[in-house]
C-alpha positions as CSV (number, residue, x, y, z in Angstrom):
1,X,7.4,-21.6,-5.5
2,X,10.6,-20.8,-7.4
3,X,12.2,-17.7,-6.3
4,X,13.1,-15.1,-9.4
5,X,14.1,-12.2,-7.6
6,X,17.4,-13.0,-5.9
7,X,20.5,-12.5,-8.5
8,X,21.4,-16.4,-8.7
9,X,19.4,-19.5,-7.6
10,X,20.8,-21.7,-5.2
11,X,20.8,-24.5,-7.5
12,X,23.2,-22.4,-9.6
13,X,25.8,-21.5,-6.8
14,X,25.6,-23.9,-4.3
15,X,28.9,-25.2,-5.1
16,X,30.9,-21.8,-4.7
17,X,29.0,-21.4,-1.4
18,X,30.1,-24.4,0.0
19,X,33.5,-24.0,-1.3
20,X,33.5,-20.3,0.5
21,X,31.7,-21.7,3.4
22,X,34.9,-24.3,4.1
23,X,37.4,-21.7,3.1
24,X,38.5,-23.5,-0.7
25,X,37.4,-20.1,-2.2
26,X,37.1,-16.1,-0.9
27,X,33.9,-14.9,-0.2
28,X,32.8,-11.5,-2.0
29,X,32.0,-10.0,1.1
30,X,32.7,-10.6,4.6
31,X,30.9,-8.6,7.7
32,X,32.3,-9.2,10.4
33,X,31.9,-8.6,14.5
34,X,27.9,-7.5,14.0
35,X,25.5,-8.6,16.7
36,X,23.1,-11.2,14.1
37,X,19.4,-10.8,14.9
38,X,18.6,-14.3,14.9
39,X,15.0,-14.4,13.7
40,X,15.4,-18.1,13.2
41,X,15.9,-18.4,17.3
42,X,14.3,-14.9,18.2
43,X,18.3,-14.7,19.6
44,X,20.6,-11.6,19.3
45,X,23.8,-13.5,18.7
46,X,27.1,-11.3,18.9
47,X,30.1,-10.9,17.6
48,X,28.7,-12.7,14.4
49,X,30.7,-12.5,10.8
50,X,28.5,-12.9,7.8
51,X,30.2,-14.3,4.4
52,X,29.0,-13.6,1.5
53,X,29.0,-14.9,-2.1
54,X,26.9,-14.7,-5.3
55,X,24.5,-12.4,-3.7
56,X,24.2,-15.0,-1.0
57,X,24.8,-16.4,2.6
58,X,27.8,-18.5,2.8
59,X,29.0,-18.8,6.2
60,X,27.9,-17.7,9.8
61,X,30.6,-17.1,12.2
62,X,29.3,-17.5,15.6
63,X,29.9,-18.8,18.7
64,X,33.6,-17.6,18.8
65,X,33.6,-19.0,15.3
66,X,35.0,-16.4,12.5
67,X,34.8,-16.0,9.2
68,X,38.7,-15.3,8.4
69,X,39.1,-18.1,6.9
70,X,36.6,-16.7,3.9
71,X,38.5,-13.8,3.6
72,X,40.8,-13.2,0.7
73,X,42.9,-10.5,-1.1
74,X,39.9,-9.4,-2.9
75,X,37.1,-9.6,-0.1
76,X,35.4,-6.9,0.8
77,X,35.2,-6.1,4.4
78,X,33.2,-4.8,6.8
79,X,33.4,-3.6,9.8
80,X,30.4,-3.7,11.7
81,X,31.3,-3.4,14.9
82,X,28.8,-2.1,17.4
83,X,25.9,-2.4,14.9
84,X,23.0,-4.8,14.6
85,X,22.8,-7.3,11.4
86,X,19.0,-8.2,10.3
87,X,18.0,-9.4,7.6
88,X,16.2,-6.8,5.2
89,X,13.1,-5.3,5.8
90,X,9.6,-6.6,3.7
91,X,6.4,-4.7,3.4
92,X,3.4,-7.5,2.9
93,X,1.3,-5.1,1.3
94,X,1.7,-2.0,-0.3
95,X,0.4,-0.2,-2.9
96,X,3.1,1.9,-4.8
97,X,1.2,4.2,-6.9
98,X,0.1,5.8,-2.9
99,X,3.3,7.1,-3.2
100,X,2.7,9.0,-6.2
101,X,5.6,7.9,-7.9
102,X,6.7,5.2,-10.5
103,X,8.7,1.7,-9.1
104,X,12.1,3.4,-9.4
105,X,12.0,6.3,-7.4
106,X,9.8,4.5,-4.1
107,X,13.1,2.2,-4.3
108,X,15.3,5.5,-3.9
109,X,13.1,6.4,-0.9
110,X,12.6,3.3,0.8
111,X,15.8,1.0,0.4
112,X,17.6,4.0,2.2
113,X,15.2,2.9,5.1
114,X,16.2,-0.7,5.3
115,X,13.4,-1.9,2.9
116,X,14.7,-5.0,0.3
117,X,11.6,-6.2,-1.0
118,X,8.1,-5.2,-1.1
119,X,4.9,-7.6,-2.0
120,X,2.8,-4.9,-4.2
121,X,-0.9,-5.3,-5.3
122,X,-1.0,-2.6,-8.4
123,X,-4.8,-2.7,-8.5
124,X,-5.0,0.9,-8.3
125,X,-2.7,1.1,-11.8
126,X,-5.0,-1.8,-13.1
127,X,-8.1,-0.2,-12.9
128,X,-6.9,2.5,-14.7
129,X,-4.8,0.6,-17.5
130,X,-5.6,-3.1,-17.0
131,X,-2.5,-5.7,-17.1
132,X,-0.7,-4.1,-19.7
133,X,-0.3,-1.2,-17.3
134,X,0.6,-3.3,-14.4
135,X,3.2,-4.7,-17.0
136,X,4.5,-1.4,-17.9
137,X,4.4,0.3,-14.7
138,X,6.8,-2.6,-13.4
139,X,9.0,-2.2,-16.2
140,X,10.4,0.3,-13.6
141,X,11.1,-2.1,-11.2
142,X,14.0,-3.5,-13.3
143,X,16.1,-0.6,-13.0
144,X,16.3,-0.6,-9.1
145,X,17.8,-3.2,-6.8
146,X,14.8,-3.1,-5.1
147,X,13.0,-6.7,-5.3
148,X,9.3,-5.9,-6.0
149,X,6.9,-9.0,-5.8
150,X,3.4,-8.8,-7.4
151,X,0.5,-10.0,-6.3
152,X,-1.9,-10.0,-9.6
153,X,-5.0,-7.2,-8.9
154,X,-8.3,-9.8,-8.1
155,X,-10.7,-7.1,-8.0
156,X,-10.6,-5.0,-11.0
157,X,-13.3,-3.4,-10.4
158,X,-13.2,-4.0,-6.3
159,X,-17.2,-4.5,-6.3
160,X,-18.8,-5.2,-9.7
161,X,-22.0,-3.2,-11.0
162,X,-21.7,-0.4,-8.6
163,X,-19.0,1.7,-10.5
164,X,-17.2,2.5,-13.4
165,X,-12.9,2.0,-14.1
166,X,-11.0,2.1,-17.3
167,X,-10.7,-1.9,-17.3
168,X,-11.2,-5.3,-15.6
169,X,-9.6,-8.1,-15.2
170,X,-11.2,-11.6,-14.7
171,X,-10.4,-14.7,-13.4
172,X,-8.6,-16.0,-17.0
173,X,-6.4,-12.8,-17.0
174,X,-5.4,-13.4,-13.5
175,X,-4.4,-17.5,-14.2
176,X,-1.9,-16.2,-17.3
177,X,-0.4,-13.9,-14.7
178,X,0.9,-16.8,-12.5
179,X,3.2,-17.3,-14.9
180,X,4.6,-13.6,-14.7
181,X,8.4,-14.5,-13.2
182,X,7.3,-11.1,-11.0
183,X,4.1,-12.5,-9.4
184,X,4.1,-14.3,-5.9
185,X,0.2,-14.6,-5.7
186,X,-2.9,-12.8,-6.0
187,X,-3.9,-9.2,-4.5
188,X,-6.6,-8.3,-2.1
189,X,-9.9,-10.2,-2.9
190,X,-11.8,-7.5,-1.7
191,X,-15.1,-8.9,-3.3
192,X,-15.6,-11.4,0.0
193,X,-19.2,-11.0,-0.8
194,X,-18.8,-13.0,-4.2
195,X,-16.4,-15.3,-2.5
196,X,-19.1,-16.4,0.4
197,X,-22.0,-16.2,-2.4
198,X,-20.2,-18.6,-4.5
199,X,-19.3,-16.1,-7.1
200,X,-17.8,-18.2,-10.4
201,X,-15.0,-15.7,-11.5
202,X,-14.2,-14.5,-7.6
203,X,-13.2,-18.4,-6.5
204,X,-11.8,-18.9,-10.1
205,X,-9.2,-16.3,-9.6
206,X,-8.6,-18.0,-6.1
207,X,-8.3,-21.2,-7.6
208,X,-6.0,-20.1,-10.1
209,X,-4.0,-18.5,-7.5
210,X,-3.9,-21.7,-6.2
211,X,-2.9,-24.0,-8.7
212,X,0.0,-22.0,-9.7
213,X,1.1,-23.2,-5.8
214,X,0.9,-19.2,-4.8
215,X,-0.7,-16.9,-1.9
216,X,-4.3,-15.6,-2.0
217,X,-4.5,-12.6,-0.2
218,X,-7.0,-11.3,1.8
219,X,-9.7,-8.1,2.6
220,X,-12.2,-8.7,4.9
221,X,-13.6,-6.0,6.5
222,X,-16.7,-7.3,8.3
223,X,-16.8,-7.3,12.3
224,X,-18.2,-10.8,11.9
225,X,-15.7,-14.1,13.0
226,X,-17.8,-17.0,12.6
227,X,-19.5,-18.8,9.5
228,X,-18.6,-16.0,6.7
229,X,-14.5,-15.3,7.9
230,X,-14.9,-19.3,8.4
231,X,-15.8,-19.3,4.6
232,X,-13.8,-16.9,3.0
233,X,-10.7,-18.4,4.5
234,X,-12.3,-22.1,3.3
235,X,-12.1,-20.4,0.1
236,X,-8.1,-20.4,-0.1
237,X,-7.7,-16.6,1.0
238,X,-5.1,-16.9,3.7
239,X,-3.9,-13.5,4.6
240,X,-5.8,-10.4,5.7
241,X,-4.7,-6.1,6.5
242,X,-8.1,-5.3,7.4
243,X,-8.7,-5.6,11.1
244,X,-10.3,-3.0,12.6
245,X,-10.8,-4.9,16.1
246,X,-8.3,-6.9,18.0
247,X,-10.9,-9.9,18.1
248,X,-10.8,-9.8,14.4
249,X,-7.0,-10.1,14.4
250,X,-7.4,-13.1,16.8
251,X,-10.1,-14.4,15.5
252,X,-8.3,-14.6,12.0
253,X,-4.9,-16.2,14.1
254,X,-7.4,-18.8,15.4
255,X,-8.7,-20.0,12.2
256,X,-5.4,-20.4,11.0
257,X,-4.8,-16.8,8.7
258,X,-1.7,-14.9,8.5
259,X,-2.1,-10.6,9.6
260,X,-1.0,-8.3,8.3
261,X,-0.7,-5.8,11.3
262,X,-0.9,-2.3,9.3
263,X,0.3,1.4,10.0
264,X,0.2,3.6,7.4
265,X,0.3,7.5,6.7
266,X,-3.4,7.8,7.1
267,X,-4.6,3.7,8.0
268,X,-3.3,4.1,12.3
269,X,-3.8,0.7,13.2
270,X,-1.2,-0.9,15.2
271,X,-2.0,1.6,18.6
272,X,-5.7,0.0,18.1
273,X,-4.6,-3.4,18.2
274,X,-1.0,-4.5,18.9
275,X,-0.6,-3.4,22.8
276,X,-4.3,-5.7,23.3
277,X,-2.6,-8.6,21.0
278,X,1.3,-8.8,23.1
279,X,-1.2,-8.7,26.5
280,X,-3.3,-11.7,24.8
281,X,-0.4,-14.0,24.7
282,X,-0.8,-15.5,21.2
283,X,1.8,-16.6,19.3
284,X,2.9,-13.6,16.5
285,X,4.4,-16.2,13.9
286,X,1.4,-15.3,11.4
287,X,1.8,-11.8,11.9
288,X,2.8,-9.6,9.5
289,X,3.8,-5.7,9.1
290,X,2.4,-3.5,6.2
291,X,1.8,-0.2,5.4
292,X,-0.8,-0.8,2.8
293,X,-0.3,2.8,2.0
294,X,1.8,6.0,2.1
295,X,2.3,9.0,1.0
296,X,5.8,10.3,-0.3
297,X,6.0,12.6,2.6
298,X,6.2,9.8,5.0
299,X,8.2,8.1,3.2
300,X,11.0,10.9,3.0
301,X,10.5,12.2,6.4
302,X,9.5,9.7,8.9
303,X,11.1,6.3,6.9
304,X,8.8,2.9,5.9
305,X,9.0,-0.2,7.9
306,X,11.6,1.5,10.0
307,X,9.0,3.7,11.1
308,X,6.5,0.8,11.5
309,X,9.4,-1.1,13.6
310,X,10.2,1.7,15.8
311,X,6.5,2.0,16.6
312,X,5.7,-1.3,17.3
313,X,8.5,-1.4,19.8
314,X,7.1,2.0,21.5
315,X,3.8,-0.1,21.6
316,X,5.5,-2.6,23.9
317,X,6.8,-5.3,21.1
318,X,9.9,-6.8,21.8
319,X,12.0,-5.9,18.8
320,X,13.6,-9.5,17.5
321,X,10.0,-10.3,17.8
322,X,9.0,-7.0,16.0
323,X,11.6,-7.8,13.0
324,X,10.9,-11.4,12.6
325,X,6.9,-9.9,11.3
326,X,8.8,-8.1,8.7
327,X,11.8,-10.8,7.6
328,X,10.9,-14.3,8.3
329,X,6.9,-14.1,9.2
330,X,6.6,-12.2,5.7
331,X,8.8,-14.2,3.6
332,X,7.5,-17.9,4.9
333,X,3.4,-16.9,4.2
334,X,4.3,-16.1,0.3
335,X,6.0,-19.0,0.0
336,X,10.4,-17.6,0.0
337,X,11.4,-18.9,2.3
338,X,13.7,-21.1,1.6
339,X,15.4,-18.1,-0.3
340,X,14.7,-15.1,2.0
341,X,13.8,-13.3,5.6
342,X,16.5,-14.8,7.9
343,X,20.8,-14.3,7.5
344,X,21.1,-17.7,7.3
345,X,23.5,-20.0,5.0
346,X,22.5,-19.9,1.3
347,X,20.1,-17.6,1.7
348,X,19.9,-14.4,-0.6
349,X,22.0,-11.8,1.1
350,X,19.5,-8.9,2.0
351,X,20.8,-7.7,4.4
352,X,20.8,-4.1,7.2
353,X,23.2,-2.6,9.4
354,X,21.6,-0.5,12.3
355,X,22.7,1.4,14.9
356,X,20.2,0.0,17.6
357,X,17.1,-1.9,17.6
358,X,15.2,1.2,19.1
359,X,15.4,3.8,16.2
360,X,16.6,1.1,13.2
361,X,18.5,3.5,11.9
362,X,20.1,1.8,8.7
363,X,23.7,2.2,8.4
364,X,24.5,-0.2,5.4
365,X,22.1,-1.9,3.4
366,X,22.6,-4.5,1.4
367,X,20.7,-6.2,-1.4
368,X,22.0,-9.6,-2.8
369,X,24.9,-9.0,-1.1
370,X,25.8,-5.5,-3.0
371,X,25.9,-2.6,-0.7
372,X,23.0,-0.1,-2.1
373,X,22.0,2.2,0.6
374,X,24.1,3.8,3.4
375,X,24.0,6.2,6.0
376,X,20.3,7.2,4.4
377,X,21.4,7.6,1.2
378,X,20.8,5.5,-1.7
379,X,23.6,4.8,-4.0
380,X,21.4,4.2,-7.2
381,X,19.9,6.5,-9.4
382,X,17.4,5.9,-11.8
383,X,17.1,8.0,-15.1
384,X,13.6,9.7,-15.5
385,X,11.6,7.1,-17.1
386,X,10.1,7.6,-20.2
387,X,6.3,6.8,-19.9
388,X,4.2,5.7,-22.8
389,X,1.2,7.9,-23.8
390,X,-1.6,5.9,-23.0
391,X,-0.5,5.8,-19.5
392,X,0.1,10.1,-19.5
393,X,-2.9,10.5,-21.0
394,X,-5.9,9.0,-19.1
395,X,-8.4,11.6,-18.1
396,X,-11.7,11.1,-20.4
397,X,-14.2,13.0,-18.6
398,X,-15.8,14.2,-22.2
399,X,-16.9,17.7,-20.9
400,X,-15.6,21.0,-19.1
401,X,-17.3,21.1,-15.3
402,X,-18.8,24.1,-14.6
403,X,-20.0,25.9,-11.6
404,X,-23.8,24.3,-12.7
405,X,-21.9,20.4,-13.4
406,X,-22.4,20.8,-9.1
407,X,-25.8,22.1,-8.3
408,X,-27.7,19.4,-6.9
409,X,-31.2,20.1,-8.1
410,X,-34.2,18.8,-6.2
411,X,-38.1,19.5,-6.4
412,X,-38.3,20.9,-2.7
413,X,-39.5,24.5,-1.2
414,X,-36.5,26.4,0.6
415,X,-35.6,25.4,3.7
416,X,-33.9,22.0,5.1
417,X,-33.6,18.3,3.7
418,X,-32.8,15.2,5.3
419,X,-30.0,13.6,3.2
420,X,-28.1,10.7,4.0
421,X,-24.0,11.4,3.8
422,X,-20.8,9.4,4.4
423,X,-19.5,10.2,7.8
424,X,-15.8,10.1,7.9
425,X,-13.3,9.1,11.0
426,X,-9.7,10.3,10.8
427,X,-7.1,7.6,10.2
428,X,-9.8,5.3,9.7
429,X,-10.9,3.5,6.6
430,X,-14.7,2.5,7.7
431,X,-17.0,5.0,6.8
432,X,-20.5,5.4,8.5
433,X,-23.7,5.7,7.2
434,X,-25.3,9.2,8.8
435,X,-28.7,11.2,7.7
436,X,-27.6,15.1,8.4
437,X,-29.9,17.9,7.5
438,X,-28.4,20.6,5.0
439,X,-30.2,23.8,3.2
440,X,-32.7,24.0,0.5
441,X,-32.5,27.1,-1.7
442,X,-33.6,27.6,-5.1
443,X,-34.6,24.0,-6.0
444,X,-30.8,23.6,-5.1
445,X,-29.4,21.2,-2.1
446,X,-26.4,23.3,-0.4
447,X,-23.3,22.4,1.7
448,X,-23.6,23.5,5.4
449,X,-19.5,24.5,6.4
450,X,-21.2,26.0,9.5
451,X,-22.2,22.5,10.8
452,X,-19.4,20.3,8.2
453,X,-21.5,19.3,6.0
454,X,-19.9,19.3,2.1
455,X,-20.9,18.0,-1.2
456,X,-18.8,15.6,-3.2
457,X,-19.4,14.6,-7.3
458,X,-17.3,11.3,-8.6
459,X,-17.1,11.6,-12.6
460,X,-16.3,8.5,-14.9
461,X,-12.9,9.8,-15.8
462,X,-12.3,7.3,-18.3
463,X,-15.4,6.7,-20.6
464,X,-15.4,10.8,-21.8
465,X,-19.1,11.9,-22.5
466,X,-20.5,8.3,-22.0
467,X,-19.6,8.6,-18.3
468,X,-21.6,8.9,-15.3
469,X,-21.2,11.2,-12.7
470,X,-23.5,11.1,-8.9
471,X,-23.4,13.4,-6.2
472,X,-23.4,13.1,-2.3
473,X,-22.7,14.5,0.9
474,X,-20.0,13.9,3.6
475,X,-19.2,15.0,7.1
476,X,-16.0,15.1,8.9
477,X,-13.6,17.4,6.9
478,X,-14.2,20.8,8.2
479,X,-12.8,22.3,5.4
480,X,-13.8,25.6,3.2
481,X,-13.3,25.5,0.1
482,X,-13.1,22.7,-2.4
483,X,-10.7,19.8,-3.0
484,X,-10.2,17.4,-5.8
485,X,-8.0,14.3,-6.6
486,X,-7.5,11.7,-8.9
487,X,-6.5,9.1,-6.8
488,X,-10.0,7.6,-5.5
489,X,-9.5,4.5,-4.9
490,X,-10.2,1.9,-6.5
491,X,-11.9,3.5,-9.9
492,X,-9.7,6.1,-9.4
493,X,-12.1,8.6,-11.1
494,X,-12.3,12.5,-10.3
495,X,-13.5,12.9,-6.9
496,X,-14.6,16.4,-6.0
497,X,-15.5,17.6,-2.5
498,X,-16.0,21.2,-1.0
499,X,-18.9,23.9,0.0
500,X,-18.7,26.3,-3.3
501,X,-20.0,25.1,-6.8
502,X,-17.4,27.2,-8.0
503,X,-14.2,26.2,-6.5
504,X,-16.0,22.6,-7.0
505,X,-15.4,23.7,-10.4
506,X,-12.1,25.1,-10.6
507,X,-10.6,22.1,-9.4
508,X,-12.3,20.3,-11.3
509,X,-10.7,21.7,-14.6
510,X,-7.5,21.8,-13.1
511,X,-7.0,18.6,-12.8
512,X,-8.3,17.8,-16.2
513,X,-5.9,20.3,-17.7
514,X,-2.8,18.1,-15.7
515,X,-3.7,14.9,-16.4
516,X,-5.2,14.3,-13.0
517,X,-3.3,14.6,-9.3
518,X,-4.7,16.2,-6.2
519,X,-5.4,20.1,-6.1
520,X,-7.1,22.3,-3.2
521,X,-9.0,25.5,-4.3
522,X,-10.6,28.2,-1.9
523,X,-12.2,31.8,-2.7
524,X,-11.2,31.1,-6.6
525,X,-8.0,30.7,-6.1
526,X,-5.8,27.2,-6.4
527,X,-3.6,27.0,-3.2
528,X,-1.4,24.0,-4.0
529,X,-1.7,21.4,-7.5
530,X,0.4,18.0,-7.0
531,X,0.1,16.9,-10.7
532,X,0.3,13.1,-11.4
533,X,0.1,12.3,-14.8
534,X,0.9,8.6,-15.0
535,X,-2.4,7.0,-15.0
536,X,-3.6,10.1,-12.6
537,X,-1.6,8.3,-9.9
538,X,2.2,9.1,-9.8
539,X,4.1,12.2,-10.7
540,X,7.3,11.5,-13.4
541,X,9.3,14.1,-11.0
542,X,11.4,13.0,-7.9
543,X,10.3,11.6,-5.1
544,X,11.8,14.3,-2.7
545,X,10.0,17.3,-4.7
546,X,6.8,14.9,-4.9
547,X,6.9,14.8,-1.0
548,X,7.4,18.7,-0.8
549,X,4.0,19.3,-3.3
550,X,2.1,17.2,-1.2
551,X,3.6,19.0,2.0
552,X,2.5,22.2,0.7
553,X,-0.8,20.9,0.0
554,X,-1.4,19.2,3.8
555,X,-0.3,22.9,4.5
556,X,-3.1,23.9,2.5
557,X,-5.9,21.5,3.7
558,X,-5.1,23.5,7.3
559,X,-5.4,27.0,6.0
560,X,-8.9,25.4,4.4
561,X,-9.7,23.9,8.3
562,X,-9.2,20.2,8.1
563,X,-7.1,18.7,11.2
564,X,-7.0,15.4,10.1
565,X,-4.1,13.3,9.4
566,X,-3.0,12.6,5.8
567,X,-6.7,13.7,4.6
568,X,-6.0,13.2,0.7
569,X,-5.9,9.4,1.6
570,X,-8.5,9.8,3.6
571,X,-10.9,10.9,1.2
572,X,-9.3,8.9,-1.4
573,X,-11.5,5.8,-0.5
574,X,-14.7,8.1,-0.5
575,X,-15.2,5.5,-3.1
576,X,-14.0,2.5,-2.2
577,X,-17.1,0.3,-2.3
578,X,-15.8,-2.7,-0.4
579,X,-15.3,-1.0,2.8
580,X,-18.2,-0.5,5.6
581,X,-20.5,1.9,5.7
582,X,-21.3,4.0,2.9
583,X,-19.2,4.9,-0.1
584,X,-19.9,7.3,-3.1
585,X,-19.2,5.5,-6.7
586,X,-20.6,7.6,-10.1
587,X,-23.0,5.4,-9.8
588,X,-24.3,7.0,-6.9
589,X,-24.4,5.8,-3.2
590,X,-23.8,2.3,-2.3
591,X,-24.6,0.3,0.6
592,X,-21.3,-1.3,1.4
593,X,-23.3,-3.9,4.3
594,X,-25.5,-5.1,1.7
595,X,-24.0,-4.0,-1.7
596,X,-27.0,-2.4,-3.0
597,X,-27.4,1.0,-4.2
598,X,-29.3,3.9,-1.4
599,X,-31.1,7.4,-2.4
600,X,-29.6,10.8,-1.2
601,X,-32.7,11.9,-0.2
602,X,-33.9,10.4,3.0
603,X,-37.8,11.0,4.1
């Protein structure tokens, strides 16, 4: 695959760099005395010097060898003595808009952090605004030195017929995208049911993927390791984030996948997983790091695949080893190579300076070869953008909820019912299918905060007064109160959940009168409102006051009684029908084991 994101192509340089390389010419940049992480020879070489030119690898000085003879009167140099050279950081599956902010300002949070390049699946844009939003929303991207790689949305909607989004996108759509000069492949084909039932327009967007000589990646959820996983990787999907077991992350090494070992601000999966797989003995070259998805809080406090590295290496991973899943490992599976992931000569010079390899504090970073980032501080700005209206304006809910929008009426005599209800495990994405008993008054169903028991609604935010909304039940929140959010993934429609019609209803309306975002009510009163107007997914502010909103709404969560980490994300895929057990669409409940819609009521 030809590699558009590096400022020259080798083909267009390669005879400066072998002029600078032999010391005819001066390199641009010179780093010298670092201690290379080789992720080529899992070797920490030292004393290394790293020449630079046309945002590339030139020459490696090591083994006593220097780079002085690429220096000239003009050459930048640094000094990097006492500090570690790696190549730069990749994330092999993230979703931006988690962040809550547009292309441009993640960059000024993450390349701070050591991050170069990130492979992004914008699904959660595109079922909002289709392609044309992905298209706009990476408009951003080319205002940041930031190299963010697409992977085309497959599953727009993620499971067909059991919900409603504001587009789709079908296997035709997705084979014009290969062409995009951003796209390295296709996103999470989380419709593995369609794949292993033979589905025409799920393999056609595979197949398209593959034609275009790019990377279908994966989504399979199921704890099963034999003739479906043998089939949906048959199908071309090669790559997979969603192991919940280590036997699934083996089994998936075994029948030749890449993994895409995941931590993120809510998804905690590398402590289930990575201390079993170092103790198994298997070979790590098809492993890869993501974060899949975080918030801006954990971005600005705690850091991005720095946080991810320094974990891994508390969880007993050696770090060359833990760096390689993030450089090299990440940058072979989509097919770069030959351009990116290792300091190596003519490759594109991405580059990070750390103090040590235990807390990967970035010093310098350096993206085709241009210092961008140091000491934790990124030296790019990036004007406010100026959004279009049809992707500021995207709440359609066609009516104003009311305390009555939330009764859930029922033809039953006071006293209890047995309901079934989504029952929720923190920093887990698998949901499980519970029957709980809650009151009966009035002809009315009730939440029960006594024993946890709350009510959610989902409203089709995007069809106005031809929408649907269903309502359900969930356990696990503990919360008083009610809270509501926009980002419900991967409709993304208004999710509302709480124990009082009332503050059901406030927040409700709030939201609608912002344009959509995340808000927490209690006892009539709205505690914190994070307002994301793009597409009812990012805010248009910085990403710094983004991160403080959402701070003061965690705060708030734990005045309402919730303990659990990063519980907007949590309850964000309330409604994410491709995930085990039970999820709540506006559709109504849906069977995410056998894809078929349940009751509420259970006899």
């Amino acid at each position: 695959m030809i590699n558009r994101f590096c400022r020259q192509p080798l083909w267009e340089c390669n005879a400066t760099l072998v002029r600078v390389a032999q010391g005819l010419e001066p390199a641009d940049t010179v780093i010298r005395h670092a201690t290379l992480v080789s992720v080529t020879t899992h070797e920490l070489l030292p004393d290394a010097d790293i020449a630079l030119s046309c945002g590339r690898v030139a020459y490696l000085g090591i083994d006593g060898h220097t780079a002085e003879h690429c220096i000239g009167e003009k050459t930048h140099v640094i000094d990097a003595t006492g500090l570690f050279a790696t190549p730069g950081f990749m994330d092999s599956h993230i979703h931006i808009e988690s962040s809550m902010v547009g292309v441009a300002e993640y960059a000024r949070a993450v390349v701070p952090h050591g991050t170069t390049g990130v492979f992004c699946d914008p699904h959660e844009c595109a079922n909002v605004r289709g392609l044309e939003g992905v298209r706009s929303m990476y408009e951003d991207a080319d205002r940041v030195p930031l190299k963010a790689m697409v992977t085309t949305p497959s599953c727009v909607p993620a499971v067909t017929g059991v919900e409603d989004t504001g587009s789709s996108i079908d296997a035709t759509q997705v084979a014009e995208t290969m062409n995009w000069d951003n796209v390295v492949g296709l996103g999470e084909m989380m419709n593995f049911p369609g794949i292993l039932a033979g589905e025409e327009n799920a393999l056609g967007e595979v197949s398209a993927t593959l034609a275009a000589d790019k990377r279908a990646t994966g989504h399979y959820t199921m704890p099963e390791t034999d003739r479906g996983l043998n089939a949906y990787i048959a199908s071309g999907v090669s790559t997979c984030h969603e192991s919940a077991r280590l036997e699934d992350v083996i089994a998936k090494l075994r029948l030749g996948m890449y993994v895409q070992l995941r931590q993120g601000s809510a998804w905690h999966n590398l402590p289930v997983y990575l201390p079993g797989l170092l103790e198994s003995g298997v070979d790590l070259r098809h492993c890869t790091l993501c974060s899949d998805d975080n918030h801006p809080q954990t971005l600005v406090g705690d850091g991005h695949m720095d946080r991810i590295l320094r974990l891994a290496v508390e969880l007993g991973c050696d770090p060359v080893t833990a760096i390689q899943m993030c450089t090299l490992n990440c940058a072979e599976y989509f097919g770069l190579g030959a351009d990116m992931g290792s300091i190596t000569p003519g490759m594109c010079a991405d580059i990070v300076l750390l103090d040590d390899l235990k807390d990967f504090f970035a010093r310098k970073v350096l993206i085709d070869g241009e210092v961008v980032a140091e000491n934790g501080r990124a030296l790019f700005e990036a004007a406010p953008r100026d959004w279009p209206d049809w992707m500021t304006h995207t709440m359609s809910l066609g009516f104003e909820p009311t305390a009555e929008t939330f009764a859930l009426r029922v033809d039953r005599p006071d006293g209890v019912a047995r309901v079934r209800a989504m029952g929720i495990e923190p920093g887990q994405t698998i949901t499980k299918d519970i029957v709980v008993e809650v009151p009966v008054r009035d002809g009315k169903l009730l939440a029960d905060h006594a024993h946890d028991v709350l009510k959610v609604c989902v409203f089709d935010r995007h069809h106005g007064a031809a929408g649907t909304h269903s309502q359900g039940f969930v356990t696990g929140f503990g919360i008083h109160g009610a809270l509501a959010q926009t980002v419900s993934h991967d409709a993304h429609n208004l999710l509302v959940m709480g124990d009082s019609d009332e503050d059901m209803a406030l927040a409700a309306r709030a939201l609608v009168a912002c344009g959509g975002g995340e808000v927490a009510v209690a006892d009539g009163h709205v505690l914190a409102l994070v307002e994301l107007p793009v597409c009812g997914l990012m805010s248009t502010e910085p990403v710094e006051v983004v991160a403080q909103k959402v701070a003061h709404i965690e705060k708030a969560w734990v005045q309402m009684g919730c303990t659990m980490p990063s519980p907007f994300m949590t309850m964000g895929v309330m409604s994410l029908a491709c995930v085990p057990e039970l999820r709540l669409t506006n559709r109504g409940y849906v069977n995410c084991l056998t894809f078929e819609m349940e009751g509420l009521l259970v006899e």
